[in-house]
N, C-alpha and C positions, 0 to 999 in steps of 0.2 A: 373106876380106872379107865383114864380115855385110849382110843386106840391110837393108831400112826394116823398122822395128817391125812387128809384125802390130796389123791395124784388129780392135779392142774396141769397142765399141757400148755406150754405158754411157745409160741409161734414168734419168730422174729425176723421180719420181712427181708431178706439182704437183695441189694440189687447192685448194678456198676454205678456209680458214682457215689455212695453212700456216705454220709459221714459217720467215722468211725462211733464216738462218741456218743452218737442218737442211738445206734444199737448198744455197743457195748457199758453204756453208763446201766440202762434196766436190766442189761443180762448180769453186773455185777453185783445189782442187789437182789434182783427176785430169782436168782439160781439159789440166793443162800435162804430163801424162804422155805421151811420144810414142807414136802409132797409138789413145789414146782419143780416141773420136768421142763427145761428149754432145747428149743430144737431150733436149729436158724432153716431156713427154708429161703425158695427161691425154685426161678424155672427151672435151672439142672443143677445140678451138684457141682461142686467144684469152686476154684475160687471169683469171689467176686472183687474189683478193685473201685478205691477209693480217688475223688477227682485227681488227674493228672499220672496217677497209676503207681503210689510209691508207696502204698499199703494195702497188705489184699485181707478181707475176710473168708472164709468156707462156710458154703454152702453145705447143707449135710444131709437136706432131706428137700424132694421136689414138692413142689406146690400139692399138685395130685397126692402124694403122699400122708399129709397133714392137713384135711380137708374144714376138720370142724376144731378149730384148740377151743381150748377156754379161755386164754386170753393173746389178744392179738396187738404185740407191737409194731409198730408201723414208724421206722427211722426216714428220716428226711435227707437233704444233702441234693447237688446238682443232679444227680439221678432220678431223682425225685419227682422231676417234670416230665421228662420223657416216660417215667416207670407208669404215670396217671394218663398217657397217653397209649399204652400197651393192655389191649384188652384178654390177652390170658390174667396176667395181675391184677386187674380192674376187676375180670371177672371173681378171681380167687377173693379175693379180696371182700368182695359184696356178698357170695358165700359163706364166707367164713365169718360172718357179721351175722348172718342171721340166726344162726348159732350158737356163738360166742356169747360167754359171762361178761365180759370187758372187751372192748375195740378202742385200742388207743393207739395215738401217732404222736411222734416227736417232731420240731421244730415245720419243714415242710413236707414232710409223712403227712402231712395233714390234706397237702394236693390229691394225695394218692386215696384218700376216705373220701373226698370231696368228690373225686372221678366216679367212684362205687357209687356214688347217692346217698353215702352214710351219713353225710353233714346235712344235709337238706334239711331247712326249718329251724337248725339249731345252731347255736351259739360255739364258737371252736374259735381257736387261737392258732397259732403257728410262729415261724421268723416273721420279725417286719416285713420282708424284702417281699414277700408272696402275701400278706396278711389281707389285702387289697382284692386280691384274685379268689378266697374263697368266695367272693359274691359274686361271681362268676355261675359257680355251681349250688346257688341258693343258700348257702349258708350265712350266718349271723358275725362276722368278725368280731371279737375284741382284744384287746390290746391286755392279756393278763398273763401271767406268769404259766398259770393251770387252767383248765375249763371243763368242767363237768355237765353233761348233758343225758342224763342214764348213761345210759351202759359204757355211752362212750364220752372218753377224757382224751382233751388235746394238751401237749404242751408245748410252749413256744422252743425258741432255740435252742441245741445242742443240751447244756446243764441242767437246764427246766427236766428234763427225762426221768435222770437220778431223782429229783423231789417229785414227781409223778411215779415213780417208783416204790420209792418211799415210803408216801400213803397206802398205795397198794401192798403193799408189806405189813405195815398197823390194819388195814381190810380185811386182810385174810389172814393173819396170823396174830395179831393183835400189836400193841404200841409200844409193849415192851420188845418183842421180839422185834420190829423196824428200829426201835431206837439201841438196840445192840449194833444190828445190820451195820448203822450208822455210821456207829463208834468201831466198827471193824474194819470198815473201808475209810475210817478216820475222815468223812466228809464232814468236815468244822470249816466253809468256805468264808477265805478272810481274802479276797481281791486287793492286789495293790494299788488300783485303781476306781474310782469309781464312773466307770466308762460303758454303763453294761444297759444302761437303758436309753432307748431310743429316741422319746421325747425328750429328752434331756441331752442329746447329741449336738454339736452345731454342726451344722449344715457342710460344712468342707469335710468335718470325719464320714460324713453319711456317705457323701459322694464317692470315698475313698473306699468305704467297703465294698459299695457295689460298685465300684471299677473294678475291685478284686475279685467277687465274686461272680462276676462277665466272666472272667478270663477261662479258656480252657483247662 
């Protein structure tokens, strides 16, 4: 007779500028993982707001509070740059690595591993828009959806999260329980578009993002 799940401790980095989605896509599937416990974290408590200021998350526990989790997600978004330039989080962050079962970062979360030293030597992924600049901080870019390196998993943009999620769910709980998860938060992604890859952009849509994503 097995017992209850063992308690995981899963950390989710919130800061101002965040994008919503890089956090809330993995807190939606591995809160439903049995024995993970999530805690959003950040320098103080309180809310944090997303570019332009028209959605806030909460913060609920401070950095110092949640020193060591077992698994560390790391959301991306315009914050994200500034966040890898901010050495209380940089330093949390590099801690909380050494640690840690799992250290992963969604789309450019991946700057903020990159600032800690965590990416150094190894292969990670992120958004296009920054994917350049991990070699900046010794890391390996590639251009994949997921990137697996030990312990620590990058994934690129925004929805890349939920399917870095996902695995982590068949990880630790096994394939049939993620592919419940799955089928409960009804992720069957059917795009009406097929716009979603980079290499395959022409050159006027590219420009057009990142004029968007310049903008304050």
């Amino acid at each position: 007779m097995s017992g209850a799940p063992a308690t995981r401790e899963v950390a989710i980095l919130l800061f101002d500028g965040v994008t919503p989605l890089d956090a809330v896509g993995p807190f939606e599937v591995l809160g439903r993982v049995p024995g993970c416990q999530i805690k959003c974290v950040g320098k103080q408590r309180g809310l944090v707001r997303t570019k332009g200021g028209s959605m806030a998350l909460h913060v609920d526990h401070t950095l110092a509070e949640v020193p060591a989790p077992d698994i560390l997600v790391v959301p991306g978004g315009q914050g994200a740059d500034p966040a890898a330039e901010d050495p209380v989080t940089v330093d949390w962050v590099r801690q909380a690595h050494a640690t840690s079962t799992w250290t992963t970062s969604v789309c450019t979360g991946a700057l903020i591993l990159a600032a800690a030293d965590v990416l150094r030597g190894l292969e990670a992924t992120t958004h296009w828009r920054a994917l350049e600049t991990l070699k900046d901080f010794g890391a390996m870019p590639v251009r994949r959806r997921m990137v697996k390196a030990g312990k620590v998993v990058t994934a690129a943009g925004v929805a890349a999260g939920i399917d870095m999620a996902l695995a982590f769910a068949a990880d630790l709980a096994g394939a049939e329980i993620a592919r419940a998860i799955q089928l409960g938060i009804e992720y069957d992604p059917d795009p009406p578009f097929d716009a979603g890859d980079y290499d395959r952009a022409p050159a006027g849509r590219i420009a057009m993002v990142r004029e968007t994503l310049a903008r304050p």
